[in-house]
C-alpha positions in Angstrom: 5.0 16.3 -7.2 9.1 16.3 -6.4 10.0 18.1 -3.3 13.3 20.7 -3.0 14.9 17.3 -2.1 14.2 15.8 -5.1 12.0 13.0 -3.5 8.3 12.7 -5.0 5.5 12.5 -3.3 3.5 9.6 -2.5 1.2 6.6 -0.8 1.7 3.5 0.1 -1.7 1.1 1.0 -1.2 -1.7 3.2 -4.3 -3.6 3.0 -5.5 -6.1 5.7 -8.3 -9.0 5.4 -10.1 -10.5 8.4 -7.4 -12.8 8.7 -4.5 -10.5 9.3 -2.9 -11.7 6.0 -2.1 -8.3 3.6 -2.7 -8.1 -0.2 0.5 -8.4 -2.3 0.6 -7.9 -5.7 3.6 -8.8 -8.9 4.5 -6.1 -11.2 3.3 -7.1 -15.0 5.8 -9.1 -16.4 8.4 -8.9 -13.4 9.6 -11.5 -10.3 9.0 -8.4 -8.0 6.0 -7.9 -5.7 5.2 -4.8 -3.4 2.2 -3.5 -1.9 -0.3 -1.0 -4.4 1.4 2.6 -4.0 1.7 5.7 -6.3 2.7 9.1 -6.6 0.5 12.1 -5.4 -1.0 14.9 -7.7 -0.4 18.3 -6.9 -4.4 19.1 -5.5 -4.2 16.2 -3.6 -4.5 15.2 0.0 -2.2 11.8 0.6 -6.0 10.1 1.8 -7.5 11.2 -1.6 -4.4 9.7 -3.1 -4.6 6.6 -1.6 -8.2 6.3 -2.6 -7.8 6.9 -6.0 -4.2 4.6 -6.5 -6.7 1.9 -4.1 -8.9 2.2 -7.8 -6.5 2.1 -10.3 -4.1 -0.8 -8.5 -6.3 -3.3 -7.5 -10.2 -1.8 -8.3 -11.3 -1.3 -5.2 -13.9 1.2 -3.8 -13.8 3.0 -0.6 -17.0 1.3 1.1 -14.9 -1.5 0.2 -12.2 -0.5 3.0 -12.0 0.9 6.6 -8.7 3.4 7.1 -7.5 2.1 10.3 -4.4 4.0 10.5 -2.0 6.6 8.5 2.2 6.7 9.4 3.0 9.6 12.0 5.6 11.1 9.1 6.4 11.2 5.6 9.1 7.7 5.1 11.6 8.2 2.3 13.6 5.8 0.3 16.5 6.6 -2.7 16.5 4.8 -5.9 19.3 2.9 -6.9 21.6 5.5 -8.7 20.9 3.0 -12.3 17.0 4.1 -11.7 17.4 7.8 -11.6 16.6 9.7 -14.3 19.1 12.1 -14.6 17.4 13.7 -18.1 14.6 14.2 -16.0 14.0 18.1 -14.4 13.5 18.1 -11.9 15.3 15.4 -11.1 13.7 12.4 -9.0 16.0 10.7 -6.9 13.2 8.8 -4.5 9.9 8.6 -3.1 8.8 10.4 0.1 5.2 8.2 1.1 2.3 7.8 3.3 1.3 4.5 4.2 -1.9 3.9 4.9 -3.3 0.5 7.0 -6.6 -0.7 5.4 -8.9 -2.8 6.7 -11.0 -4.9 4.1 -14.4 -4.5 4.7 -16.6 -5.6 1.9 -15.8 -9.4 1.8 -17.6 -9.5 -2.0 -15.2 -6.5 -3.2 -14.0 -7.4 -6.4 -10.2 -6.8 -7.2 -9.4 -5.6 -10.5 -6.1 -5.4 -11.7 -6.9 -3.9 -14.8 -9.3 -1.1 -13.7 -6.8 1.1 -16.0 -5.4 1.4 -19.2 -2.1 0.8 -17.6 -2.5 -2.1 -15.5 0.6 -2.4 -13.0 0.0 -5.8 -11.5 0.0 -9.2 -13.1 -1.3 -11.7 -10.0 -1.7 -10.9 -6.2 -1.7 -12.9 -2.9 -3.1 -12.7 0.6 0.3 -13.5 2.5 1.3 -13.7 6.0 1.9 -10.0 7.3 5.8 -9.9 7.7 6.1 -12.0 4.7 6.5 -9.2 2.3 9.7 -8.2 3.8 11.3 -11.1 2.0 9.6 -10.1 -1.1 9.8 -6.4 -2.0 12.9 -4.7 -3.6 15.8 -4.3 -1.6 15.6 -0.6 -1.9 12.3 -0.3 -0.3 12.6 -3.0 2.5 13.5 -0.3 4.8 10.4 2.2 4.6 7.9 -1.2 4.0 9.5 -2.5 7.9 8.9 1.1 9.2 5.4 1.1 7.9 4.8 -2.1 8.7 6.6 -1.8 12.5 4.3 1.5 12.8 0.9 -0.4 12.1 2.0 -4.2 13.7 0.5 -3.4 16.7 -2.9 -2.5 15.2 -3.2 -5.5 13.2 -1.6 -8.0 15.1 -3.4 -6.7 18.5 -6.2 -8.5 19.8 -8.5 -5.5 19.9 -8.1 -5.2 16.4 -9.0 -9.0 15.8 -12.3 -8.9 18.3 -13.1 -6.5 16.1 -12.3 -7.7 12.9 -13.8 -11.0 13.1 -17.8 -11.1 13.1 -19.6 -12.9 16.2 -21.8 -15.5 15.6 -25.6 -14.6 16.6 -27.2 -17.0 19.0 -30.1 -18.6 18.4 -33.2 -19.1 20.4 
């Protein structure tokens, strides 16, 4: 779906692991890592989106996750002018996305970068959170900081880690 604006529409899926490190995955056959995100299809909500890019990226389920959060707006960013399309009608000069801030849930979830026919990662990572600021493409930097500004104080809150982390049961 390309807007008036000629910016399509989208998701972006930051997801989080009990240790507040986030998945990061390498494009097949590229130097360039970014979170899992993908383009919406026209019946879609952006939360049935997510779900079903969350399944073909990386093979995960939702029981597998726990949405903890969901940017306030839509964040936009242009392609570099050598990226557009121009043959293409109508013409697609960026992404307008909503990020989404998962929680991993199921510690035995099993990531599957080929759960498609057109696998787009190669390898993945759990990385330090503001790590992948030095890794995506200059081009997106700006909407992943915004995203990942917007959800900071979820994940790096201690609320959020009290409940993340399991307590141990004590015995009798």
């Amino acid at each position: 779906m390309i807007d008036d604006d000629g910016f399509r529409q989208g998701v972006g899926i930051i997801l989080v692991n009990s240790k507040r490190q986030v998945f990061l995955a390498k494009r097949i056959g590229k130097a360039a890592w970014q979170f899992p995100q993908g383009g919406m299809k026209a019946e879609e909500t952006p939360e049935e989106s997510m779900f079903r890019e969350l399944k073909e990226e990386v093979g995960l389920h939702p029981e597998d996750v726990k949405v903890l959060g969901c940017t306030r707006r839509w964040l936009r960013y242009r392609l570099p002018k050598r990226l557009v399309r121009h043959y293409s009608k109508p013409l697609c000069v960026g992404q307008k996305q909503k990020w989404f801030l998962l929680q991993l849930v199921n510690d035995n979830a099993q990531f599957d970068l080929a759960a498609t026919d057109s696998p787009e990662f190669d390898s993945w990572a759990w990385v330090s959170y503001w790590y992948p600021l030095t890794q995506v493409v200059a081009f997106k930097r700006r909407v992943y900081g915004l995203a990942m500004k917007e959800f900071a104080r979820v994940v790096l809150s201690k609320r959020f880690w009290d409940q993340a982390t399991p307590k141990p049961k004590l015995g009798s």
